[in-house]
C-alpha positions as CSV (number, residue, x, y, z in Angstrom):
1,X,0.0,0.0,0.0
2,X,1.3,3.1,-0.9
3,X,1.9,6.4,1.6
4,X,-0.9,8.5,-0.2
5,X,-3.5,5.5,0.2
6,X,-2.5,4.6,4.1
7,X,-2.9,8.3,4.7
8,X,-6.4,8.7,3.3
9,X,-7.2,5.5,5.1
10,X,-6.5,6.3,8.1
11,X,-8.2,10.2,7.7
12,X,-11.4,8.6,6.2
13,X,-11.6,5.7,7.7
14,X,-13.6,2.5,7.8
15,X,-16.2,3.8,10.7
16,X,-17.2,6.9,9.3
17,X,-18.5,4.8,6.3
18,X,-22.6,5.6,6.1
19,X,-24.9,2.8,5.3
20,X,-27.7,3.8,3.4
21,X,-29.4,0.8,3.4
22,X,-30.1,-1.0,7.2
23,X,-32.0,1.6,9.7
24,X,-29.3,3.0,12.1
25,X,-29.2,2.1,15.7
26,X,-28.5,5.2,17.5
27,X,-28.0,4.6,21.2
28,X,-28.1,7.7,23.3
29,X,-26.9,7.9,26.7
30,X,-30.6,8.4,28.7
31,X,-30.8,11.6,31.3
32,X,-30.3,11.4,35.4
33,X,-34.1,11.9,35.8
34,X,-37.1,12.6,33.6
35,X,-39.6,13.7,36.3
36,X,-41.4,10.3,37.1
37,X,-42.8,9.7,40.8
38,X,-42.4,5.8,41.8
39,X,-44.1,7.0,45.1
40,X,-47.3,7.9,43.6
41,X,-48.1,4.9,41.1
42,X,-52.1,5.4,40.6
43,X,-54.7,2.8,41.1
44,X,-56.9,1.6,38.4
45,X,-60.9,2.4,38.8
46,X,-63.8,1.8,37.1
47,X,-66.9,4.4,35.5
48,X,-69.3,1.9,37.2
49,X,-68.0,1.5,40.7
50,X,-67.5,6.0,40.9
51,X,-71.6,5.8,40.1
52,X,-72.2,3.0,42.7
53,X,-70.3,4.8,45.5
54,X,-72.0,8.6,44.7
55,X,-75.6,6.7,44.3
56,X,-74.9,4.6,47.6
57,X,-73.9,8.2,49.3
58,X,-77.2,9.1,48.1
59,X,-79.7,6.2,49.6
60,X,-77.8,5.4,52.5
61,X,-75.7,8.9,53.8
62,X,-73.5,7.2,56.3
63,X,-69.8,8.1,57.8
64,X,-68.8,5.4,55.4
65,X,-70.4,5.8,52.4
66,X,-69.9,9.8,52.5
67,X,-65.9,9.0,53.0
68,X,-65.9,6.3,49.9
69,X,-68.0,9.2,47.8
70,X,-65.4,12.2,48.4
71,X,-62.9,9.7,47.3
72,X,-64.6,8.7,44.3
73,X,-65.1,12.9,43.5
74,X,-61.2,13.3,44.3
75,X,-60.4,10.4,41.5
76,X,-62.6,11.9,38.8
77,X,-61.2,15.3,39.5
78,X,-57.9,14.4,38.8
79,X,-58.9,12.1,36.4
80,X,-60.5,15.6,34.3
81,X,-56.8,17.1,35.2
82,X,-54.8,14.1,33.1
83,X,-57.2,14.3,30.8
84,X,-55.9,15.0,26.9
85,X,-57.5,18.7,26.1
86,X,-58.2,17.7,22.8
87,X,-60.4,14.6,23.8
88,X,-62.6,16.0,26.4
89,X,-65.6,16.8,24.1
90,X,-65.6,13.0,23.4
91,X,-65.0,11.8,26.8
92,X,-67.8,14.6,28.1
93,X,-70.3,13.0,25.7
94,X,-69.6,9.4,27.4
95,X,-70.8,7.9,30.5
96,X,-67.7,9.9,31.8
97,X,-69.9,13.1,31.8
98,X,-72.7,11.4,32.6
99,X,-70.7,11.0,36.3
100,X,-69.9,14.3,36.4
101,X,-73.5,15.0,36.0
102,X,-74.1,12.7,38.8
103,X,-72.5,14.6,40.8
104,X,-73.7,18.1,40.2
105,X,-77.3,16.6,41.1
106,X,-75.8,14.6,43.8
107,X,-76.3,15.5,47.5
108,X,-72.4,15.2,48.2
109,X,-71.7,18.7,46.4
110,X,-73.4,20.4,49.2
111,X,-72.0,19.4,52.2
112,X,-69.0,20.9,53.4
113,X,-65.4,20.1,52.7
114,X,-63.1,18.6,54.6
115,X,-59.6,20.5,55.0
116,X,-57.7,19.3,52.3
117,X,-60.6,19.0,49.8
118,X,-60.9,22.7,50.7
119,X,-56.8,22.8,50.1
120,X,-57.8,21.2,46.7
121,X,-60.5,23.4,45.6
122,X,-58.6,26.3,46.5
123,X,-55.5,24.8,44.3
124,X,-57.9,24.6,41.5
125,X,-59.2,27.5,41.9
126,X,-56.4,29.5,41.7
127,X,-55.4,27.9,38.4
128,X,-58.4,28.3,37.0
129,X,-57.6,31.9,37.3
130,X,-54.4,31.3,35.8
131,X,-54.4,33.0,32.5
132,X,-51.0,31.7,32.0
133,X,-52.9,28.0,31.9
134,X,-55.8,29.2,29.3
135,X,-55.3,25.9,27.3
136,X,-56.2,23.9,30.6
137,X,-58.8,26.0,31.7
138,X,-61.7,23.3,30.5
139,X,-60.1,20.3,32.5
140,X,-59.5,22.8,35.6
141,X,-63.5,23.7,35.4
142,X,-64.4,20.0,35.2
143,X,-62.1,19.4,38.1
144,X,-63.6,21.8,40.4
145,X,-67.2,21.8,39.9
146,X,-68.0,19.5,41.6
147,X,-66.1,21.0,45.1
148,X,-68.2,24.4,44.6
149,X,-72.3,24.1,45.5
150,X,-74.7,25.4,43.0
151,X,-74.3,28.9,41.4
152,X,-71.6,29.6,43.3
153,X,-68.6,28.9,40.6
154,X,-68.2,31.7,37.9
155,X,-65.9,32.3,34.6
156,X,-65.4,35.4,32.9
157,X,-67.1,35.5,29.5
158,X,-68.5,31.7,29.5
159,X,-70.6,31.4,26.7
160,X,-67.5,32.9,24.1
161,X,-64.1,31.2,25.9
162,X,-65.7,27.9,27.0
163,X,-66.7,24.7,24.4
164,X,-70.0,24.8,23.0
165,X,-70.6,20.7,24.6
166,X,-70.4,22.5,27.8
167,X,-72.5,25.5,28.1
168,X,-75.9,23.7,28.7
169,X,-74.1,21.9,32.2
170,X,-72.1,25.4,32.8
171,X,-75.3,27.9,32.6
172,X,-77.8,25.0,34.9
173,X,-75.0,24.6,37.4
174,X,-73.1,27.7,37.5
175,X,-75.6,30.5,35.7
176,X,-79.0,29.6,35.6
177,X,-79.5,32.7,34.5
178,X,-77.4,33.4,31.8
179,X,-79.2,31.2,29.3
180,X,-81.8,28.7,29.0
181,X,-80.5,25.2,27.5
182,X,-80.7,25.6,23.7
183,X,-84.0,24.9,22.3
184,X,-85.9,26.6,24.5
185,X,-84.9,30.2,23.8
186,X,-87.5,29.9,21.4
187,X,-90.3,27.6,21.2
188,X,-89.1,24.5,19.5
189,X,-91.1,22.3,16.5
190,X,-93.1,20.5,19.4
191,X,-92.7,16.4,18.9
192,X,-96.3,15.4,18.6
193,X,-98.1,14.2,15.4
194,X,-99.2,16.8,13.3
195,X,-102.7,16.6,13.9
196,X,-102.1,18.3,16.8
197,X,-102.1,22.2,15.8
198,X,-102.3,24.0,19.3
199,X,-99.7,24.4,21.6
200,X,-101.0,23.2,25.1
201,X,-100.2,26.9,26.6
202,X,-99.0,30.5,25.1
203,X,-96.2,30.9,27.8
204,X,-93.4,28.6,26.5
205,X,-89.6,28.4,25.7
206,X,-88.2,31.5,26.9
207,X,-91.1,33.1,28.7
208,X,-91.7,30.0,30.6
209,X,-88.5,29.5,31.8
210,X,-88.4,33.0,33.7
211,X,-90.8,31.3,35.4
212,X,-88.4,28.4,36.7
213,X,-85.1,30.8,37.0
214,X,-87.2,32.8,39.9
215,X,-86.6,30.8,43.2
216,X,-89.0,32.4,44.7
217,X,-92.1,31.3,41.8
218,X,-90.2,27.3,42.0
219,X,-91.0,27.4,45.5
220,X,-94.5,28.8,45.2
221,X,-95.1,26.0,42.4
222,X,-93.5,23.0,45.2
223,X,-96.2,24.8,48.0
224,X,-99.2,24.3,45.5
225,X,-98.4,20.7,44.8
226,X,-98.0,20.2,48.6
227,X,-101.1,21.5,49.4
228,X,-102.6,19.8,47.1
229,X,-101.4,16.6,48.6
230,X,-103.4,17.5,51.8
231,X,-106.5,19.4,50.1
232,X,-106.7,17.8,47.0
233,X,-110.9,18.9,46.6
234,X,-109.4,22.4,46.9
235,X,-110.6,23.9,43.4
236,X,-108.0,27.0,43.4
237,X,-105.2,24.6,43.9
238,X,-106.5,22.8,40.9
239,X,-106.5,25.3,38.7
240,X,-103.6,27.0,39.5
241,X,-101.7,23.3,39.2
242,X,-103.5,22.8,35.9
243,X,-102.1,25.8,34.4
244,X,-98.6,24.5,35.4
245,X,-99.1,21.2,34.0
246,X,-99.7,22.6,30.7
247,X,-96.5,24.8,30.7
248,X,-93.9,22.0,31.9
249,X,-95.8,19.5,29.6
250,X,-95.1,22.0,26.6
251,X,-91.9,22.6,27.9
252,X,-90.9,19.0,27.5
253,X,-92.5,18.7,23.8
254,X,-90.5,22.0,22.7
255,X,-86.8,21.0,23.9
256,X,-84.7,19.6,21.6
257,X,-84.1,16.3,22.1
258,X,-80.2,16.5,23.1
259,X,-81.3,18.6,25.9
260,X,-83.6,16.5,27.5
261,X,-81.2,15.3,30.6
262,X,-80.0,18.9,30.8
263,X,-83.7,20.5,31.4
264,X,-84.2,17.6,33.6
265,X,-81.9,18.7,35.6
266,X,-82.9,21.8,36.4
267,X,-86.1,22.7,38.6
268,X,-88.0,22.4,35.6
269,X,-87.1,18.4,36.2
270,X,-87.6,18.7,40.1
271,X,-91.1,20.7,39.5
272,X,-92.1,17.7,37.3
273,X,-90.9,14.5,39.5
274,X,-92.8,16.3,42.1
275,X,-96.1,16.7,40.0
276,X,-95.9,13.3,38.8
277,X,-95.8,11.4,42.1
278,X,-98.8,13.9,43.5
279,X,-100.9,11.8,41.6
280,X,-102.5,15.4,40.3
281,X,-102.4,13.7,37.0
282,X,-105.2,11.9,37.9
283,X,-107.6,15.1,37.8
284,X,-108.8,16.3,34.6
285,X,-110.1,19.1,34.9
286,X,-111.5,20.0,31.2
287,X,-112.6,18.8,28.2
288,X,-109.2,20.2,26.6
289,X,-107.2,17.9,29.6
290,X,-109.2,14.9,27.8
291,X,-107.6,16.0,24.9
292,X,-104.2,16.7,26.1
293,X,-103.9,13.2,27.5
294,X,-105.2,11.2,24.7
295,X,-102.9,13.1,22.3
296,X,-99.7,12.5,24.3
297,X,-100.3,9.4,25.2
298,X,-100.1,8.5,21.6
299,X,-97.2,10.3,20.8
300,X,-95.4,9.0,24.0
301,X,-95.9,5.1,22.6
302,X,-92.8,5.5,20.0
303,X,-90.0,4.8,22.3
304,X,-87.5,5.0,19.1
305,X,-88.6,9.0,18.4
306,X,-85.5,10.9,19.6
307,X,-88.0,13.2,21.8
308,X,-89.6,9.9,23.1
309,X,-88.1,10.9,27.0
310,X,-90.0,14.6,26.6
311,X,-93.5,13.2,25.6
312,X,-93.2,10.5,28.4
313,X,-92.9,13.1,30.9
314,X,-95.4,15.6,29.4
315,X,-97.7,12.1,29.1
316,X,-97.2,11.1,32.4
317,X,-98.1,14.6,34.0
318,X,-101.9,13.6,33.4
319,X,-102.0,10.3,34.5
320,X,-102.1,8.6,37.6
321,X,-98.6,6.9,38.6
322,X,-100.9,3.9,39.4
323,X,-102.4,3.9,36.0
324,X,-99.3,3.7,34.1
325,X,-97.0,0.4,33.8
326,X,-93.7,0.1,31.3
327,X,-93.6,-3.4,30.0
328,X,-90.2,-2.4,28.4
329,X,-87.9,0.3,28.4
330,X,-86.1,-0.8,24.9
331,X,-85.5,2.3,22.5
332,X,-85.4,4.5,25.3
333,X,-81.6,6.5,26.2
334,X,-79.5,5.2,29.2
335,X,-80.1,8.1,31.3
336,X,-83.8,8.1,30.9
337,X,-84.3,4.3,32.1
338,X,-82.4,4.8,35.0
339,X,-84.3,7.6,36.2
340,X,-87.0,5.5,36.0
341,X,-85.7,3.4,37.7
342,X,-85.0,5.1,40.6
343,X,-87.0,8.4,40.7
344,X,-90.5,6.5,39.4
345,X,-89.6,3.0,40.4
346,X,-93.5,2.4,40.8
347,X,-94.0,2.4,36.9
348,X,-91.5,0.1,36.0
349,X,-92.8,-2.6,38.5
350,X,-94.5,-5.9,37.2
């Protein structure tokens, strides 16, 4: 070999030679630390066993059951923390918001706090306000919603820096008064056959839910159906509760159908639960009544119509609990068989 070869040999040389065919196997010397906690290693849990614990809270408030519930709210808190920013809309729409919903409702969210849930809620809190954490301010709400009682959690400018999937849950929890859930702004294409041309009552969407933003009126309505519990020959009563029948019926026949569970969970939804077990559907007081109840009954025996959960409750406010029997509950959404279940167990019996 001559010198001018060696030379170049031994400047080029055989490792610096780049394959360009087989991938390359770059091994790089990993860091001291990456920021992982072996201390903290989280347990796995389940949608179904959170739902158990907050609905055994709920039947049976013990020492026990209330300590297992706060637990359960401190895991799906931090569970909306973790949560990926751009997924939350789809995990919202699951039974995951469902829960969260469960909550809201629950009796939990208005006790008090224990000291470090108060610590927590106060951590949250303060992020929330964060505008240095604007991209997480959706998990951050989700997380502390459900340590702050009703109406007593605010943002600035909801309705323009928050999702659109969450401003129906934001306005009933946190603003009742900001807006009504869409489809009731105005009143809606009712869901009845179109032989019926007349709208059960003029005050609807927007002027009837004045009605159920004004504490003061929801109590009034809650009284009446009380009294008439105890004086049910009373004739003022009856009228006065008749008039209110017509309004939440038509209420449930104008929302759209995606709201249903949202207007059920405001004190339209409480108003109605309450009228339905009075038994005042029982009492027809008119020829129009007659009317009423034979044309929603009708409409209320397609269980696969999207509204089917709206004309069942506008249906069952004028009949008799006793007079009414499910022999199945097929067709009908998740959340609207279980509140049968539980809220008007007595229909669902064999």
């Amino acid at each position: 070999m001559g010198l001018r070869n060696w030379f170049r040999q031994k400047l080029v040389g055989e490792q610096s030679r780049i394959d360009l065919v087989s991938p390359a196997k770059v091994l790089l010397v990993p860091p001291a630390r990456v920021g992982l906690s072996a201390t903290a290693i989280p347990a796995p849990w389940s949608v179904a066993r959170l739902q158990a614990l907050f609905e055994d809270y709920e039947h049976q408030p013990t020492s026990d059951s209330d300590q297992a519930a706060r637990l359960a709210r401190y895991q799906l808190s931090k569970f909306w923390l973790a949560a990926p920013v751009d997924q939350l809309q789809s995990l919202y729409e699951s039974e995951l918001g469902d829960l969260q919903r469960l909550q809201l409702t629950g009796p939990l969210v208005q006790q008090g706090l224990a000291v470090d849930e108060t610590r927590w809620r106060d951590q949250l809190l303060q992020r929330l306000e964060d505008p240095t954490r604007a991209a997480e301010r959706v998990n951050m709400l989700l997380a502390l919603m459900p340590y702050v009682q009703r109406r007593k959690l605010t943002v600035a400018d909801p309705l323009s820096t928050l999702p659109d999937w969450l401003h129906n849950d934001y306005c009933v929890y946190c603003e009742p008064s900001l807006a009504a859930p869409a489809g009731l702004l105005e009143p809606a294409k009712p869901n009845i056959p179109d032989s019926v041309v007349e709208p059960l009552t003029d005050r609807r969407g927007e002027e009837a839910m004045t009605w159920f933003r004004d504490e003061q009126v929801v109590t009034r309505m809650k009284e009446l159906i009380r009294t008439f519990g105890l004086t049910p020959a009373d004739s003022s009563t009856c009228n006065e509760l008749a008039g209110l029948r017509r309004v939440l019926a038509q209420l449930w026949l104008d929302v759209e159908p995606v709201q249903l569970q949202t207007l059920y969970g405001t004190s339209v939804g409480e108003v109605t639960q309450a009228m339905i077990k009075s038994g005042f559907g029982a009492l027809l007081l008119d020829e129009a009544d007659v009317q009423c109840r034979a044309q929603l009954g009708s409409q209320a025996m397609d269980f696969s119509n999207p509204g089917a959960p709206g004309a069942l409750l506008a249906s069952l406010l004028f009949y008799a609990p006793g007079n009414v029997r499910f022999e199945t509950t097929e067709g009908l959404p998740t959340w609207f068989v279980a509140l049968l279940s539980e809220t008007f167990s007595e229909l669902t019996k064999e």
